[in-house]
C-alpha positions, 0 to 999 in steps of 0.5 A: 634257167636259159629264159632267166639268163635271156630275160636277164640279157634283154632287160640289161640291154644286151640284146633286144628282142629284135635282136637276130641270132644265128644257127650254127651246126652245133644248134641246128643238130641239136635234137629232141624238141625242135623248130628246125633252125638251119645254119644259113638263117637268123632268128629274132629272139623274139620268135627265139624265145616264143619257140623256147617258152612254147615248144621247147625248141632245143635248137633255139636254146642251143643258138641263144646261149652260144650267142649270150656265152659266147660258146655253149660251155661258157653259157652253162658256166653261167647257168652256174653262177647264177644257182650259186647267186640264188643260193640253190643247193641241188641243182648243177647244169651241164647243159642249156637244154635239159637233155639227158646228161651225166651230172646234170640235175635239179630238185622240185624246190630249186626249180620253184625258187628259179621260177619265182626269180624267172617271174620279175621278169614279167614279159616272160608271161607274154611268150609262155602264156601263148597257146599257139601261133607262128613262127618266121612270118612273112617267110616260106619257112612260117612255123606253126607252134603250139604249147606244151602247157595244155594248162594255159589254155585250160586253167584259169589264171595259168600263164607260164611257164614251162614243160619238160620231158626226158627218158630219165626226168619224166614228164616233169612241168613248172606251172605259174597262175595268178587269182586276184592278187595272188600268183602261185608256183607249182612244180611236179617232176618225175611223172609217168604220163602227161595227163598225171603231171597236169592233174597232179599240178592241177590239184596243188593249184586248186589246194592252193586257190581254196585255202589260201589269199593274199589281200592287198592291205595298201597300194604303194601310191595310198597315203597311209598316213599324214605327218607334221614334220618341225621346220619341214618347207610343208605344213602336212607330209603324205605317207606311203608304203614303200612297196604294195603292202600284200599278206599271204593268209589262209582265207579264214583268217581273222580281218588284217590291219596295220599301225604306223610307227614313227622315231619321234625326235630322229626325222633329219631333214631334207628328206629326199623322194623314197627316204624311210621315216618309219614303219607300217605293221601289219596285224592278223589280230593281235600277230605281227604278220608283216612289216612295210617301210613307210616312206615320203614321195617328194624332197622335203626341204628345211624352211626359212627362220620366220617361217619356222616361227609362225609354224613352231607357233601354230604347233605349240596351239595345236600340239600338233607336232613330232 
């Protein structure tokens, strides 16, 4: 939830990744996983970041949320907001770091959802995919990092996203990877040792590559289909999807494939860039098992009267017309 919220502040603008972040005492002695920040240097959220995804550099949280709330409790208030947004039931934060604490608590499934939020933010994968690198370079204090996510380097696909280890929680870990089209999220929590918690992860991610596929059906920039729209300035309007057309199924399902339906008679022009006209439905068989805006990709104008004859005259040959 920290890296969402600075994801959240770097896409905002709020910060930028060359952003320098100060030390106060408060992070500097923060504890457990650390990078050993002192209060008389600044950081860039750059290698604040890298030392978060990394090594789980709790003072590198501590300083980043005071500088994004303002105070440390005004940053976890945020954390807050943010699972109330989100509409996670199980999860209450009383801190940014994850330490130990009184009323401070999360589940398997609310960890996933924050997950899958954190990874519309896909530049968070070029932090939590690194295995190793440095730190403050170009300084006497150059810091060597090495991942606590032995399964970025060991898995195939895996990119993200972060490890966790408390006296009460365990060894606990959020893992992403990405097969061919198809990214998945794993969460274990509570484990006793590090070597079950990878394993365990392991075997879910496994479950999920062999049993299971997304395909993509169409791209967002595929014509799907070609229409004739009455007074339209164009003779042929291209088609598209609103976004990429992808369908989660279990790979021995049967061949998916897709109808068009348009509201004949209910098309208004002008039609803008990204205006629906209709909707493309995806079929395993005879099961609906989707449905995708269709959209234009160009304005659309009404044209001139005579130009209208000699298409209305066309169209009453061709019958060609909706």
């Amino acid at each position: 939830m920290t890296i969402l919220l600075i994801m959240e502040a770097l896409d905002s603008g709020k910060i930028s990744l060359d952003t320098q972040i100060p030390c106060s005492t408060n992070a500097a002695n923060m504890g457990g996983s650390q990078i050993w920040l002192d209060t008389t240097e600044t950081l860039s959220v750059n290698d604040m970041l890298k030392a978060i995804a990394v090594v789980s550099a709790n003072d590198c949280v501590t300083a980043m949320a005071e500088y994004l709330g303002g105070t440390e409790e005004n940053f976890v208030q945020m954390m807050n907001d943010k699972i109330k947004e989100l509409g996670l039931k199980n999860t209450n934060f009383v801190n940014p770091t994850g330490l130990d604490e009184d009323n401070h608590y999360s589940s398997a499934y609310d960890m996933a959802m924050i997950a899958k939020e954190l990874l519309n933010h896909e530049q968070i994968l070029e932090f939590s995919s690194v295995y190793e690198d440095y730190i403050r370079v170009g300084t006497p204090n150059k810091f060597w990092v090495v991942n606590t996510n032995k399964l970025v380097r060991f898995y195939q696909g895996a990119d993200g996203l972060k490890t966790g280890f408390t006296d009460n929680a365990k060894y606990c870990m959020a893992v992403t990877a990405k097969r061919d089209n198809m990214r998945l999220i794993a969460v274990v929590l509570g484990e006793d040792s590090g070597k079950v918690r990878n394993a365990e992860t392991m075997e879910m991610l496994d479950y999920g590559f062999n049993l299971y596929k997304v395909d993509l059906i169409k791209s967002k920039n595929d014509v799907v289909t070609n229409l004739k729209i009455n007074k339209a300035d164009k003779e042929s309007i291209n088609i598209y999807p609103k976004k990429d057309i992808t369908i989660l199924g279990k790979k021995s399902d049967a061949s998916l494939k897709y109808d068009i339906e348009f509201e004949k008679g209910k098309i208004e022009l002008p039609l803008k860039k990204g205006d629906v006209v209709g909707n493309i439905i995806i079929k395993n068989g005879n099961n609906v098992v989707g449905k995708v805006d269709a959209v234009v990709n160009e304005n659309i104008k009404t044209i001139g009267f005579f130009k209208l004859l000699l298409n209305n005259f066309k169209d009453i040959v061709s019958g060609n017309l909706i």
